[in-house]
C-alpha positions in Angstrom: 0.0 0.0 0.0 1.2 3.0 -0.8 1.8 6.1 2.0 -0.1 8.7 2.6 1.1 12.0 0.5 -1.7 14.3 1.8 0.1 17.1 3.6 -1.3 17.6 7.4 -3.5 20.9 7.2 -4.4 22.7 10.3 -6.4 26.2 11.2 -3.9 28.9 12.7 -6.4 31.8 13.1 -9.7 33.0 11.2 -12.2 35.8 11.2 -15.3 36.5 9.7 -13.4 37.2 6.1 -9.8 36.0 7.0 -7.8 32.6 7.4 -4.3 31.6 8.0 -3.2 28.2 8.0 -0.3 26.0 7.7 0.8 22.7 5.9 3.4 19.8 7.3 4.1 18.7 3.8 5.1 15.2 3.4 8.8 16.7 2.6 9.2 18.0 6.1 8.3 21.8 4.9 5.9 23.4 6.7 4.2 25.7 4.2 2.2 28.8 5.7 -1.2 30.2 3.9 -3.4 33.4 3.5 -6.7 33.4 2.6 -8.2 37.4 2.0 -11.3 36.9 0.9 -10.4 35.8 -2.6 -6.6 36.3 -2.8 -4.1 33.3 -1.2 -0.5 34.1 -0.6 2.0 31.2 0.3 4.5 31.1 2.6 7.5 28.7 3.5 8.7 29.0 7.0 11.1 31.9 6.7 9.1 34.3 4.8 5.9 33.7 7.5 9.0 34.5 10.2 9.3 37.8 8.1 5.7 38.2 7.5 5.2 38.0 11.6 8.1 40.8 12.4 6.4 42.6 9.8 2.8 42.7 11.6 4.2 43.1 14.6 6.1 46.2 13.4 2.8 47.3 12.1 1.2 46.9 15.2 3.7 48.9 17.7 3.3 51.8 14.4 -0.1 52.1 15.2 -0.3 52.8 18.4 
């Protein structure tokens, strides 16, 4: 039989329009996704690092 491929798909965070989410890809990579209402933006593990300093940033700007 052959193994499982299927990467293991979990919910991070989500709001009424909004959804991140992440991937354990049979590779080892865990892949992190965007959903904005019709627009999905990929990201491997560094670039969600990145992506996290960034909002972060954002936030303490705001204030």
């Amino acid at each position: 039989m052959k193994d499982n491929q299927d990467p293991i798909t979990g919910t991070i965070v989500e709001t009424e329009n909004y959804i991140a989410w992440k991937a354990d890809e049979p590779d080892g990579e865990t892949t992190y996704h965007l959903e904005l209402n019709n627009v999905t933006v990929h990201f491997f593990q560094e670039e969600w690092e990145e992506l996290l300093q960034l909002a972060s940033l954002l936030v303490k700007a705001s204030k």
